[in-house]
Legacy VTK file of the C-alpha trace (Angstrom):
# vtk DataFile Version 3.0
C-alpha trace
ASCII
DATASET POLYDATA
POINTS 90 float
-24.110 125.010 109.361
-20.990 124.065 110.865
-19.793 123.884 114.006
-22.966 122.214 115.586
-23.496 120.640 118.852
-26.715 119.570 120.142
-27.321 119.582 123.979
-29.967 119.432 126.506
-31.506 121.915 128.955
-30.400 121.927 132.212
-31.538 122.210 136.056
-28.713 124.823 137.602
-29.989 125.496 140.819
-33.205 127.560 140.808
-32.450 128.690 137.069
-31.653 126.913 133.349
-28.730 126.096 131.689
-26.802 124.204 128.672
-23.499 122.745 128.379
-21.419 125.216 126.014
-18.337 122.552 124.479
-14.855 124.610 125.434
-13.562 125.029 121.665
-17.183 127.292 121.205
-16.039 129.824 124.728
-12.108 130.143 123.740
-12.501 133.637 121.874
-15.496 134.767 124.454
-13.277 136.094 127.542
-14.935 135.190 131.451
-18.102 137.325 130.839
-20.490 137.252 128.117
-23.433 139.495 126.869
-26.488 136.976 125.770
-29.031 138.767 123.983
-32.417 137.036 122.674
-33.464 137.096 119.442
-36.179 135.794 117.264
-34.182 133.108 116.189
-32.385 132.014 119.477
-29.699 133.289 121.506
-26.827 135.117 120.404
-23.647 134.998 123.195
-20.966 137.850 122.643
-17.781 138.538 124.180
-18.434 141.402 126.971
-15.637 143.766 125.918
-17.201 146.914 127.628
-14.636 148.159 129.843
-14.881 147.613 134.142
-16.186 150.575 136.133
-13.280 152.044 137.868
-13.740 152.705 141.473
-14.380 156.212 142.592
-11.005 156.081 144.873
-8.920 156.339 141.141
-11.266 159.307 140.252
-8.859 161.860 141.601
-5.636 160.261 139.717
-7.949 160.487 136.283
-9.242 163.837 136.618
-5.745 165.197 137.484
-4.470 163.474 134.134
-7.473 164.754 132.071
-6.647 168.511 132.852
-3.260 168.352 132.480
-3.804 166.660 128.999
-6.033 170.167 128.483
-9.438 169.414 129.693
-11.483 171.829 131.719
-13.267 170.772 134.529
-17.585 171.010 134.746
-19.381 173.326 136.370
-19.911 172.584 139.833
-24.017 172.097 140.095
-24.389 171.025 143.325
-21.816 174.137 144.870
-23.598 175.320 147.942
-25.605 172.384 148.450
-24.386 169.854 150.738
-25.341 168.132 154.180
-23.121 166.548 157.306
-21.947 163.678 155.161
-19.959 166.148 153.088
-18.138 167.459 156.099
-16.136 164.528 156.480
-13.929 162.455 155.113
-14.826 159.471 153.144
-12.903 155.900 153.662
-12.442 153.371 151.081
LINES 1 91
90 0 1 2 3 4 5 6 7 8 9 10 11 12 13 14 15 16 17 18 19 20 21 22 23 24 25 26 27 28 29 30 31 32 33 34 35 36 37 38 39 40 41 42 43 44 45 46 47 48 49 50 51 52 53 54 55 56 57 58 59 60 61 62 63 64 65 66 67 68 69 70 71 72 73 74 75 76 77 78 79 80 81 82 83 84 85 86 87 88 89
């Protein structure tokens, strides 16, 4: 096996951690998915895109039916309470 470095389990605050060497994390990006297995822990780059906030939603939808798509159904047409009547701030 290469690449091995043995380290300790450690106190970080109220949880555990370990000490990851740098030249392990260069290819992993700031977040990481860490999945356990039978075997251990596997760490994987988290490559699933952000959630865009709702204030771009208009921008995207705009774009998407100009490109050709057609918009849903409306479900919840005629349904709707005070909150709807007004203007929402970001």
């Amino acid at each position: 096996m290469q690449n091995v470095h043995r380290t300790n389990i450690i106190s970080v605050g109220n949880s555990k951690g370990i000490r990851i060497p740098k030249e392990f994390l260069k290819n992993l990006g700031d977040k990481v998915i860490i999945q356990p297995t039978k075997k251990g822990l596997v760490i994987l780059p988290d490559n699933e895109e952000k959630v865009l906030p709702r204030k771009e939603w208009d921008a995207l939808f705009a774009k998407a039916i100009t490109a050709g798509e057609k918009p849903e159904k409306d479900i919840f047409k005629g349904v709707g309470n005070k909150t709807d009547e007004t203007e929402w701030e970001w």
